[in-house]
N, CA, C and O of each residue as an XYZ file, in Angstrom:
224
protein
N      89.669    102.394     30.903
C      89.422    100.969     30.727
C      88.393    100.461     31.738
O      87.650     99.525     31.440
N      88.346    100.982     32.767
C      87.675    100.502     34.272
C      85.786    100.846     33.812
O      84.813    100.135     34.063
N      85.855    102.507     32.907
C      84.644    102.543     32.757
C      83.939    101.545     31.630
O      82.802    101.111     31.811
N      84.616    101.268     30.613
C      84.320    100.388     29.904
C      83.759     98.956     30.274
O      82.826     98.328     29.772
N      84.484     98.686     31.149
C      83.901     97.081     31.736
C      82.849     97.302     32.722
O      82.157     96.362     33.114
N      82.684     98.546     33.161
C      81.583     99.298     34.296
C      80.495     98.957     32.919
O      80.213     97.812     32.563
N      80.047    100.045     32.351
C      79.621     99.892     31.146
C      78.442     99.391     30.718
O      77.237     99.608     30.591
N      80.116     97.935     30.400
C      78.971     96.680     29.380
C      78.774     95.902     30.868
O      78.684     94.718     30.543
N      78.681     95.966     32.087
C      78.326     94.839     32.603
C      77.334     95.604     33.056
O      76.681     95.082     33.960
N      77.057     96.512     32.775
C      75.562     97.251     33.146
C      74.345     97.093     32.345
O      73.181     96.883     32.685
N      75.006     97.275     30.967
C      73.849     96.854     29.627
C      73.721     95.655     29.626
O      72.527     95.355     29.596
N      74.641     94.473     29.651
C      74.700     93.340     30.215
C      73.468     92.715     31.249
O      72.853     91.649     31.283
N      73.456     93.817     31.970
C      72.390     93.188     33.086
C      70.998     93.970     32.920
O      69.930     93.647     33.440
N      71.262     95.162     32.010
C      69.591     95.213     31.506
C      69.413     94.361     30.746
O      68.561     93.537     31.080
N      70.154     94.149     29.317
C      69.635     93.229     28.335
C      69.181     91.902     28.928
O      68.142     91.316     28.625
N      70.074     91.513     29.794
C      69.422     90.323     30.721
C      68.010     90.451     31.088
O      67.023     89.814     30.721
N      68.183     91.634     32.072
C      66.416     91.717     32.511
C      65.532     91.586     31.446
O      64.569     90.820     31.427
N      65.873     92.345     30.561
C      64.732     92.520     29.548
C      64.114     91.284     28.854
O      62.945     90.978     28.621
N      65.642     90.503     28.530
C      64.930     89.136     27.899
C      64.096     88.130     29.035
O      63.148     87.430     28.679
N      64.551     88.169     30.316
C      63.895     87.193     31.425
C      62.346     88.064     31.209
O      61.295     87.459     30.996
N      62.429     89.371     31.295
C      60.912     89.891     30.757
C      60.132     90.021     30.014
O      59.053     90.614     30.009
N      60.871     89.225     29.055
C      59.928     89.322     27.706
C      59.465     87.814     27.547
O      58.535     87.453     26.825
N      60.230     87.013     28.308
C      60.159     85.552     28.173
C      58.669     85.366     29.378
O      57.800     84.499     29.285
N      58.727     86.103     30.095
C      57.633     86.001     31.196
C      56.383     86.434     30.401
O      55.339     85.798     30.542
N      56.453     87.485     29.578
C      55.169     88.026     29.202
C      54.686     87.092     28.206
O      53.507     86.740     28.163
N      55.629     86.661     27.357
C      55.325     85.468     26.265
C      54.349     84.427     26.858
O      53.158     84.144     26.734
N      55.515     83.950     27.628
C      54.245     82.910     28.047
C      53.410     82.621     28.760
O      53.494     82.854     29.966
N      52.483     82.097     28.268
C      50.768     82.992     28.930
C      50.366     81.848     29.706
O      49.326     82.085     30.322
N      50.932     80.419     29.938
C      50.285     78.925     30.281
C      49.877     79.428     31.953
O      50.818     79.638     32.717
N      49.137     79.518     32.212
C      48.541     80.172     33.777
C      48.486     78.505     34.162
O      47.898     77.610     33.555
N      49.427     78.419     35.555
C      49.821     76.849     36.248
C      48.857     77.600     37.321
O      48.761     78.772     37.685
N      47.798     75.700     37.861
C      46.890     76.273     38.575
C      47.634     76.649     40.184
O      48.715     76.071     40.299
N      47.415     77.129     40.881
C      48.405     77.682     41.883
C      47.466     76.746     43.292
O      46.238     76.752     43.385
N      48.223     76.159     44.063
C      47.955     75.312     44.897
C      47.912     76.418     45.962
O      48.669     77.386     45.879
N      46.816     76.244     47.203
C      46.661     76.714     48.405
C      46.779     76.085     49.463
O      45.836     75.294     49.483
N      47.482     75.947     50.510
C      47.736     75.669     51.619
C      46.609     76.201     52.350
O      46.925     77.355     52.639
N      45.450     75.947     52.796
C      44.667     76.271     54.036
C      44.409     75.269     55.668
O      44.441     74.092     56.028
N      44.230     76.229     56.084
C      43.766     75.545     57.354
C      42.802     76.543     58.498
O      42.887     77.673     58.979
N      42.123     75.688     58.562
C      41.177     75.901     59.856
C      41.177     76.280     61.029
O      40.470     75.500     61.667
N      41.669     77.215     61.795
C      41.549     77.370     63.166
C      40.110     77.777     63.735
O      39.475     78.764     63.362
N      39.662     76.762     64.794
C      38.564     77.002     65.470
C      38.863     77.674     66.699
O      39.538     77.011     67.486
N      38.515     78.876     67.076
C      38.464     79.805     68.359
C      37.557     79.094     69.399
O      36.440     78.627     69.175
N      38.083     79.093     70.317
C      37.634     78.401     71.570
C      37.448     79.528     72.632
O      37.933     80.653     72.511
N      36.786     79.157     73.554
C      37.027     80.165     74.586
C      35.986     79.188     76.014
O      35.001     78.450     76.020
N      36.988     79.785     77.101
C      36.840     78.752     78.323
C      36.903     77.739     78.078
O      36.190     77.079     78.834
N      37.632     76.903     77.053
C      36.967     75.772     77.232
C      38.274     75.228     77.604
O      39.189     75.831     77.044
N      38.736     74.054     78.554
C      39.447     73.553     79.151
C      39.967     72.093     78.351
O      39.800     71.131     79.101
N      40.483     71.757     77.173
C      40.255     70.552     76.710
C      41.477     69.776     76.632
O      41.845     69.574     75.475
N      42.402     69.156     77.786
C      43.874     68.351     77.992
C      43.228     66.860     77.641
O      42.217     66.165     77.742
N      44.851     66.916     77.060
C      44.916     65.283     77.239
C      45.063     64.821     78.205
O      45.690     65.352     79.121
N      44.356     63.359     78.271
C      44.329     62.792     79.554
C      45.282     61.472     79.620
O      44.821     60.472     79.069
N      46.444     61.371     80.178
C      47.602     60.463     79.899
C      46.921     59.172     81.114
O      46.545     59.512     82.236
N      46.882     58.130     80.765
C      46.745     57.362     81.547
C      48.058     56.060     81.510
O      48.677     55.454     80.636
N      48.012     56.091     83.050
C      49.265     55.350     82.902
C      48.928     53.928     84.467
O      48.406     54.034     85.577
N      49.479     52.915     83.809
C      49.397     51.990     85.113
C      50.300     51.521     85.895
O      51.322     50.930     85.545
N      49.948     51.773     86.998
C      51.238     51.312     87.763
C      50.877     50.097     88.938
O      51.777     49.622     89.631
């Protein structure tokens, strides 16, 4: 009995895969894919703090 429910919850989880994979290949709508960039500028020697000014 134990292999039986071994089994079908195995074909179970191919047939699963297969349809999530067939549903992927179907549809073809290519979403434009957003990029996160950013800029780092390399410095070198250069010394550049904030300057806190405070009054007392």
């Amino acid at each position: 009995m134990r292999n039986n429910i071994l089994g079908g919850l195995v074909i179970f989880v191919v047939v699963l895969t297969c349809l999530l994979l067939l549903d992927d290949i179907s549809n073809t709508q290519e979403k434009p894919s957003i990029e996160d960039t950013a800029q780092v500028e390399q410095t070198t020697n250069k010394n550049d703090l904030a300057i806190v000014e405070s009054n007392k």
